[in-house]
TORMAR-997143 format. One record per residue: x, y, z of N, C-alpha, C in turn; residue in one letter. Coordinates in steps of 0.2 Angstrom, whole numbers, plus 5000, padded with zeros to 4 digits. Example, Ala and Ser with C-alpha at 12.3 -4.5 7.8 and 13.67 -1.06 7.14 Angstrom:
506649725039506249785039506649845039A/506449895035506849955036506450005039S/
***
This chain:
375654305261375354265266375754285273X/375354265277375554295284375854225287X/376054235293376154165294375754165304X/375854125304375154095311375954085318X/375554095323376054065329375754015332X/375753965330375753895335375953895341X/375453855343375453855352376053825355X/376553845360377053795362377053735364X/377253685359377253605361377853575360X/377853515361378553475359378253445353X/377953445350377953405342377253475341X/377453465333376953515329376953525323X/376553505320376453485314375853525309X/375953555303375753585298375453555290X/374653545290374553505286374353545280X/374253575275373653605272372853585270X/372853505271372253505270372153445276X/371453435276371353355281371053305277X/371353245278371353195276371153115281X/370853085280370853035287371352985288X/371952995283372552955284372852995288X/372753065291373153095297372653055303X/372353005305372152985310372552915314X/373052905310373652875312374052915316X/374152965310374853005314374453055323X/373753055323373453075330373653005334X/373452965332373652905335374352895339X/374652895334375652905333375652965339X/375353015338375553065343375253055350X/374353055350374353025359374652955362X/374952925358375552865361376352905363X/376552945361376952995361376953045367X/377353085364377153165368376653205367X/376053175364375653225361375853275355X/375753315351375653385348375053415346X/375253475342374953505339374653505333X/374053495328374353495323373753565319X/373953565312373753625313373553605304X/372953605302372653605295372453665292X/372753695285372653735284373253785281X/373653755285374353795288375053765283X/375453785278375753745274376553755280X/377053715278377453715280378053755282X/377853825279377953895282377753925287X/377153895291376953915294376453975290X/376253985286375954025281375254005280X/374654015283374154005283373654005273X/373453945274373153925266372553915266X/372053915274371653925272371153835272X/370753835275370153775273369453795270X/369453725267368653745264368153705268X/367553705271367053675273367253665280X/367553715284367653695289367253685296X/366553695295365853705297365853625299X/366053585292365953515292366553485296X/367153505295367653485299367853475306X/367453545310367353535317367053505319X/366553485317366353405316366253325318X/366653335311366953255308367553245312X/368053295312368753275316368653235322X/368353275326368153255333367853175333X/367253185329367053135329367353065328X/367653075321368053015318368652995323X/368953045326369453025332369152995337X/368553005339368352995345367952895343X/367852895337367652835336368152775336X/368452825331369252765329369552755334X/369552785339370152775346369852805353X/369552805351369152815360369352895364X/369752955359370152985362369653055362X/369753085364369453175368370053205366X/369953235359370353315359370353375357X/370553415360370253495357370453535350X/369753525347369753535339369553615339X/369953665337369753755337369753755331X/369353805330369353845323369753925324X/370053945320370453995321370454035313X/370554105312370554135306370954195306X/371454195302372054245301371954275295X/371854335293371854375285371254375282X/370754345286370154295280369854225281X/370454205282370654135280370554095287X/370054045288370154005291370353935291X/370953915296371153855300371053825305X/371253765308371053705311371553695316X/371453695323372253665327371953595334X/372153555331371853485333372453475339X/372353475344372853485349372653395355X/373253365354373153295355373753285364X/373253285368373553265373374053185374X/374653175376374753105377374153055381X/374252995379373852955381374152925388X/373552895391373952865398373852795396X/373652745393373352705390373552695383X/373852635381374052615374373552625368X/373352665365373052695359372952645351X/372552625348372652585343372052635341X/372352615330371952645328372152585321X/371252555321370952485316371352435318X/371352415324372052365326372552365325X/372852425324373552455327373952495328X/374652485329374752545336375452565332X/375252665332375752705329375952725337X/376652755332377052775338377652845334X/377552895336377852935335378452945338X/379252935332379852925335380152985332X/380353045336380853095329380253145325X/380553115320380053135312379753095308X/379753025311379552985307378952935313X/378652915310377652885312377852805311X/378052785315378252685317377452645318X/377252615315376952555316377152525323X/376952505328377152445331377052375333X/377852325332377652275331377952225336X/377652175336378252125340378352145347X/378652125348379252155353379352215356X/379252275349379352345351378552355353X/378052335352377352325354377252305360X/377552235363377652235370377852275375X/378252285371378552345376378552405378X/378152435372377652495371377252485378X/376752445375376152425380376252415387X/376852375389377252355396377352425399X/377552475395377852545396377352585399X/376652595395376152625394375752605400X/375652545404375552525408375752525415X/376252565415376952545419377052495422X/377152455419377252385420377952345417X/378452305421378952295416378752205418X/379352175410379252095410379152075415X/379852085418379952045426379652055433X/378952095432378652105438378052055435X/378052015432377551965429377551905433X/377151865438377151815441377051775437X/377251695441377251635438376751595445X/376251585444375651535447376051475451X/376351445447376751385447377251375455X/377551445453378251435458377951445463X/378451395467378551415476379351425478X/379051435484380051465489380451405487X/380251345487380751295486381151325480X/380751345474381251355466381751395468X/381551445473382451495474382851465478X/383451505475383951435478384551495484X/384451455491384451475496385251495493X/385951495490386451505489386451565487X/386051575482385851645478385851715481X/385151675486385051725491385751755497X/385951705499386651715504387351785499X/387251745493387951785489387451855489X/386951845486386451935486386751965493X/386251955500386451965505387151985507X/387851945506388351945506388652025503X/388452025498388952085494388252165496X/387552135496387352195498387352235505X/387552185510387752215516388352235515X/388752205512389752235510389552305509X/389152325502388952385498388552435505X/388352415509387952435514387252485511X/387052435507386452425504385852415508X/385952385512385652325518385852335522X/385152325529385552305535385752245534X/386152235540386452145542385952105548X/385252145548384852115551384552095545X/384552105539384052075533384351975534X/384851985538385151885536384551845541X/384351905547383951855549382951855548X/382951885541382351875536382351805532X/381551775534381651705529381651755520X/381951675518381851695510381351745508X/380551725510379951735508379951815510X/380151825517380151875519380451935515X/381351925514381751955509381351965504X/381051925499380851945492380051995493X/379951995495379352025499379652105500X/380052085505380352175504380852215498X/381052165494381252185487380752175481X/380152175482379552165480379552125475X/379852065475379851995470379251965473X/378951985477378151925478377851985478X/377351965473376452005472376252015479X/376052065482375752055488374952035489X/374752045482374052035484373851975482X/374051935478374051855477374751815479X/375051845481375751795483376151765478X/376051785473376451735469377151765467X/377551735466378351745464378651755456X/378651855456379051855451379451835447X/379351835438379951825437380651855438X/380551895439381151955442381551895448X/381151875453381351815458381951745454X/381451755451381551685446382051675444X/382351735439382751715436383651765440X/383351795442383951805450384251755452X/383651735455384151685465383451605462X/383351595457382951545456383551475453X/383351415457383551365456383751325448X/383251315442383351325438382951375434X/383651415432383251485429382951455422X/383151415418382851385411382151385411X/381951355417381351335417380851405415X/381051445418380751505419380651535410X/381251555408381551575403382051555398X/381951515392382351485390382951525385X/383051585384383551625383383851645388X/383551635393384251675401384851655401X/385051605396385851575394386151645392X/387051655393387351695393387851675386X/387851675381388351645376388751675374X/389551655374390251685372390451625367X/390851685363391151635358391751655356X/392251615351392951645352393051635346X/393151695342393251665333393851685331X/393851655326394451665321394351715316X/394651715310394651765306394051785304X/393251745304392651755303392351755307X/391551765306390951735313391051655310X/391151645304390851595302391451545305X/391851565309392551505312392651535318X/392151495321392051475330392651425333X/392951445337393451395336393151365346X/392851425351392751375357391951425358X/391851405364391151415364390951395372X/390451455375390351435383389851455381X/389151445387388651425388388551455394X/388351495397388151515406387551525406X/387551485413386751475416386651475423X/386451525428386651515433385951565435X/385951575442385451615444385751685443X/385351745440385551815435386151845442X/385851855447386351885452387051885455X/387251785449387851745452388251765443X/387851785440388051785431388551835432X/388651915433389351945431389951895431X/389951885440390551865442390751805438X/390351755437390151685434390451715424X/390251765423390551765415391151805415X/391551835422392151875421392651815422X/392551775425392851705428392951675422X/392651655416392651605411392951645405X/392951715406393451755401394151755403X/394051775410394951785413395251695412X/394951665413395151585410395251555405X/394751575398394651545394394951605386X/394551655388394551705382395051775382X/395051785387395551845387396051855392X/396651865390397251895393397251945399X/397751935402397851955410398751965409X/398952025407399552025407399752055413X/400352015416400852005422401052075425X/401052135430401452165431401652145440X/401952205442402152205449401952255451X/401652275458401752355461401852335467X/402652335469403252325475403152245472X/402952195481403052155479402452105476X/401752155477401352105474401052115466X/400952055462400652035459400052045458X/400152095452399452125448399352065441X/398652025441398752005433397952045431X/397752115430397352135428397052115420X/396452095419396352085412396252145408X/396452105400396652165395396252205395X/395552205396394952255397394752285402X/394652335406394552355410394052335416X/394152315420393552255423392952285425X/393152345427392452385431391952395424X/392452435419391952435415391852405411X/391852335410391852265407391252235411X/391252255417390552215420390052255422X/390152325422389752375419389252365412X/389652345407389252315401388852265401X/389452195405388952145408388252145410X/388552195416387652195419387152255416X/387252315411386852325408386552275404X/386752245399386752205394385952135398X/386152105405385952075411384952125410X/385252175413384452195415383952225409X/384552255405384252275400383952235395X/383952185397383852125389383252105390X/383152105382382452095384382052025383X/381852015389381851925388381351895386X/381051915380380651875375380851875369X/381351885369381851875363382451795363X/383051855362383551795362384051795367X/384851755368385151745372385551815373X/385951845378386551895376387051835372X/387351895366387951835365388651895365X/388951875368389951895368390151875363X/390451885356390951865352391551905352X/392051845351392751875355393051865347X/393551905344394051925339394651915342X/395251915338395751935338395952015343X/395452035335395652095338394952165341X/394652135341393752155346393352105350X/392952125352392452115356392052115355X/391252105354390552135353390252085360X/389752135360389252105367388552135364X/388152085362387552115360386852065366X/386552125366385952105367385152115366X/384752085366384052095362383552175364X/383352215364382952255367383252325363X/382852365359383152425358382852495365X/383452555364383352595370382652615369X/382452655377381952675378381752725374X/381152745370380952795366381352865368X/381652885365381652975364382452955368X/382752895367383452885370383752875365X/384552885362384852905359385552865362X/385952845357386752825359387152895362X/387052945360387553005360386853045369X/386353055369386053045375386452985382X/386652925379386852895384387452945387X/387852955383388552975382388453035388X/387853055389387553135393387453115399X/387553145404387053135411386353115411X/386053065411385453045409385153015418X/384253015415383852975419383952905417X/384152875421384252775422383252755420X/383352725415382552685413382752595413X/382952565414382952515416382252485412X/382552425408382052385406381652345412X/381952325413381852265422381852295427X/381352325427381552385436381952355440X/381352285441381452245448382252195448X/382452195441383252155443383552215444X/383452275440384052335441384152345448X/383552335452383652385459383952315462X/383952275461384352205464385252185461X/385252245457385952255454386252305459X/385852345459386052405461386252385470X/385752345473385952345479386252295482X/386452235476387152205476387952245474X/387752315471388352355471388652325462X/388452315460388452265452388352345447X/387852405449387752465444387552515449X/387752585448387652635450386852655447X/386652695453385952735451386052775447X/385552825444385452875442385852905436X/385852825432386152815423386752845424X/387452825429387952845428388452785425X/388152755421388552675420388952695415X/388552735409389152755405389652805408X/389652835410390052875413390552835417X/390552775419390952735424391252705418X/390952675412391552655407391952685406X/391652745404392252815401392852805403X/392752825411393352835415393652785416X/393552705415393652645418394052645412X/393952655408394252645397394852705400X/394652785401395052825401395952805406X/395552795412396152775418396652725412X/396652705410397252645406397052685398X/397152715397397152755390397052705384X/396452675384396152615378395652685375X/395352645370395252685366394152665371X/393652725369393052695371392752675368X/392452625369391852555365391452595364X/391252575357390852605351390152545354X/389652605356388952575356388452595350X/388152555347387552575344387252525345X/386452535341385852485340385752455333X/385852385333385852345327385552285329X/385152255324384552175323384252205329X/383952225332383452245338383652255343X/384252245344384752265352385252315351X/385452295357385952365358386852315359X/387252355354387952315354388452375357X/388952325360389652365361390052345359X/390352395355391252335351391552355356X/392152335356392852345360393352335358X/393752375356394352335355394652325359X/395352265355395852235360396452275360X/396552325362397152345359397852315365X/397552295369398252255375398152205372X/397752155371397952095365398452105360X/398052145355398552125349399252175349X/399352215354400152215357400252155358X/400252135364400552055365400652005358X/400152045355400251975349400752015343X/400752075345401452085339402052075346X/401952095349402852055354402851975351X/402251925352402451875350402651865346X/402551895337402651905332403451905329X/403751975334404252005335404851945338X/404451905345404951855347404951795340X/404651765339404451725331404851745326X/404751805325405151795319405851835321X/406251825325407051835328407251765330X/406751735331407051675332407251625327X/406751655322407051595316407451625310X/407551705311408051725307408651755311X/408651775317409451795319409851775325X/409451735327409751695334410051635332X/410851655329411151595324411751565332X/411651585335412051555342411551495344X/411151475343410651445346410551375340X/410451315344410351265339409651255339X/409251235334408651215330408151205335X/408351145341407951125346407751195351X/408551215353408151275356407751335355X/407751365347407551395344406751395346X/406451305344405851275344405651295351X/406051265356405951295364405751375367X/406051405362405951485364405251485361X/404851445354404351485350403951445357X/404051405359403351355363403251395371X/403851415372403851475378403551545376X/403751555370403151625367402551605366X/402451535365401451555364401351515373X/401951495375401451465382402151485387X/401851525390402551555397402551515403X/401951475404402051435410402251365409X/402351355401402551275399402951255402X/402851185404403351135408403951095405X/404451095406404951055403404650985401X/404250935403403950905400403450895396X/403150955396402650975390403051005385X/403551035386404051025382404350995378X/404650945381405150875377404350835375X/403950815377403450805370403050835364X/403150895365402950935359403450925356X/404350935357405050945352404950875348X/404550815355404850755351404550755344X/403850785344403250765338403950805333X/404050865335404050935330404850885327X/405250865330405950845325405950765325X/405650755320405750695317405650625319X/405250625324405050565330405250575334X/405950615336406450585341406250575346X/406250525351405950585360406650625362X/406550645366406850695370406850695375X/407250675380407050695387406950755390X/406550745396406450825402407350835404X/407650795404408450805403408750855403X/408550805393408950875387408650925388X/407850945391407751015391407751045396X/407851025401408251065406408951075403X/409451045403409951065400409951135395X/409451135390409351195385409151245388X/408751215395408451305398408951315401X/409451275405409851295407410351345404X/410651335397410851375392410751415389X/410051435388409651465387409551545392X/409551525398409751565405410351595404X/410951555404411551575405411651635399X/411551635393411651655388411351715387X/410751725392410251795395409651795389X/409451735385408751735383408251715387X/408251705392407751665396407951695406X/407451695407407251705415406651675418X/406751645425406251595428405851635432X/405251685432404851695438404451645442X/404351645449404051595453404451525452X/404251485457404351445456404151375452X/404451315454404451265449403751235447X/403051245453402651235448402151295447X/402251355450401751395447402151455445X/402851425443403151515442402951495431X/403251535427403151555420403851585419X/404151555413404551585410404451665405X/405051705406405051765402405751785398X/405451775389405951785386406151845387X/406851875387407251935387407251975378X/406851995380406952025374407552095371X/407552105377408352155375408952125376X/408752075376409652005375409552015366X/409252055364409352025355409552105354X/
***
């Protein structure tokens, strides 16, 4: 047999015979990039040949044009004798259903869609996103004039903005960032859940949830809740990490005071705010879960069709699920245009030599692990002071011993909070702020101990090359 040259397309497909369960997979393709398909034709490309094709030119057209409303060009063609079929399927502009439902060709495999990935579909197809959705309801009162000020604020810094946008009312402002309909006036939820007063109302997932576990998911040991207007959220969840869940270790360059956190911040809110615009809010919350020794940041929405984790990785077009928050990120200086975000992690991970967060797509979103690798150094140094102090610092009595382990888990503990944890820990006793001043004093002199800052906002540093 000879074999056939197929027309160039991006999808092409060789059937031998027709069957009207391929009127899915026509489906599947004008939702798609369209293809080729070609009956007759075996997977060699090696022409087999149809029977009744008289009847086929036909029926195909017809049966397509019934089941789906769709126009396409059905040719007969014949090579050696032997006649076949090339059904050639233009993309649709208009979401496509066939018997009430919608295929979608992704790769090499023919997706049903449903849920969610159906909404999205159809939002896409329409070019339409969630958050250009009005709400009837709302007026200017629901945004919250603070919102708007910090927006302003950092997009004029970025010089995003002029600095005559301060003297636009509110109504005005969202009008020129196109948060109000023009032709009915009503206010975006894009508006809403930005610079809106209470964003719940709007959307009852716009909650940002961190947790802090233990050795499992299933040992939750603390737990934050953020809810603020989306514009005020990066800064608002870098704050309650740097305080609550992750490390900021101490250096110096001259005489100022660096406390950088363990993760890179740029690209730590880089993830933040993909995570932010990309989610898709008829779903669930983002949630942060924090490890010992990782991170995960997950959130609801898988990528956009024919988009890949290893594509990310690549110079890529920015597709933004929420157009209308993205360009309001972008012109608060929050995300760079033109999908350079990952490339901004890379380098943000690379400049401090940390290994790069592993992204993939799992439960219906997209996750980033991260490890902690400045954490769990710090926690083998603590390890290392812990267990020197109870096997080889035989110069030192029992009390002070306990003293150095409560300065290894807390540097800026106070000689008070001190002498009431010794008292619990040796036998009732109390203990005065006295006697532990007296110990750190020995403790100094002896070269295990050193005082930076002062009395209330300096921190103790145990010397570890005194051992």
């Amino acid at each position: 047999m000879s074999k056939m040259k197929a027309r160039e397309c991006q999808n092409v497909e060789y059937k031998t015979s027709w069957h009207d369960k391929y009127l899915e997979w026509i489906c599947g393709f004008a939702n798609a990039q369209g293809a080729a398909m070609y009956f007759g034709v075996n997977d060699d490309h090696e022409v087999v040949g149809l029977k009744n094709t008289k009847k086929l030119l036909e029926d195909i057209p017809n049966k397509i044009v019934n089941a789906m409303g769709l126009v396409v060009d059905v040719n007969l063609h014949k090579q050696d004798g032997l006649e076949y079929i090339e059904v050639v399927i233009n993309p649709a502009n208009v979401p496509i259903s066939y018997k009430g439902k919608y295929y979608y060709r992704s790769g090499s495999t023919m997706q049903e869609l449903t849920g969610t990935a159906l909404i999205d579909f159809i939002m896409r197809k329409l070019n339409v996103t969630w958050d250009a959705a009005t709400e009837p309801s709302a007026k200017i009162d629901d945004i919250d004039p603070e919102a708007i000020k910090y927006f302003l604020d950092r997009a004029i810094r970025e010089g995003r903005i002029n600095e005559s946008a301060r003297n636009d009312s509110i109504e005005q402002l969202l009008l020129k960032l196109h948060l109000i309909n023009e032709k009915n006036g009503n206010i975006t939820l894009a508006a809403l859940l930005l610079f809106g007063k209470d964003v719940e109302r709007w959307n009852m997932t716009v909650a940002f949830r961190i947790g802090r576990f233990g050795s499992s998911q299933a040992d939750l040991i603390i737990q934050d809740r953020i809810v603020c207007p989306l514009i005020m959220m990066p800064n608002r969840i870098i704050e309650v990490l740097r305080t609550k869940y992750l490390v900021a270790p101490i250096h110096y360059e001259g005489m100022q005071r660096i406390e950088p956190l363990e993760i890179p911040e740029d690209g730590l809110r880089e993830m933040i705010c993909n995570s932010i615009i990309h989610k898709d809010y008829t779903g669930t919350f983002i949630q942060m879960k924090v490890f010992d020794d990782y991170i995960t940041l997950w959130n609801g929405g898988m990528l956009p069709p024919n988009y890949s984790v290893e594509k990310l990785m690549q110079p890529h077009e920015s597709h933004p699920r929420n157009r209308l928050m993205a360009n309001v990120f972008y012109l608060a200086g929050f995300i760079e245009a033109w999908g350079r975000g990952y490339e901004k992690i890379r380098e943000a991970f690379k400049a401090e030599n940390l290994e790069m967060p592993v992204f993939e797509e799992v439960r219906g979103g997209f996750m980033a692990t991260i490890k902690r690798e400045k954490f769990m150094g710090i926690q083998k140094g603590k390890n290392f002071v812990k267990d020197f102090v109870k096997d080889f610092a035989k110069d030192l009595s029992e009390r002070q011993k306990v003293i150095l382990e409560l300065i290894n888990e807390n540097p800026f503990i106070s000689a008070k909070e001190i002498s009431e944890k010794i008292s619990e820990k040796i036998s009732g006793k109390t203990i005065t702020d006295r006697t532990i001043q007296t110990d750190l004093a020995k403790l100094k002199k002896k070269g295990y101990l050193t005082r930076e800052g002062g009395r209330k906002e300096g921190r103790w540093i145990i010397i570890v090359t005194a051992w």
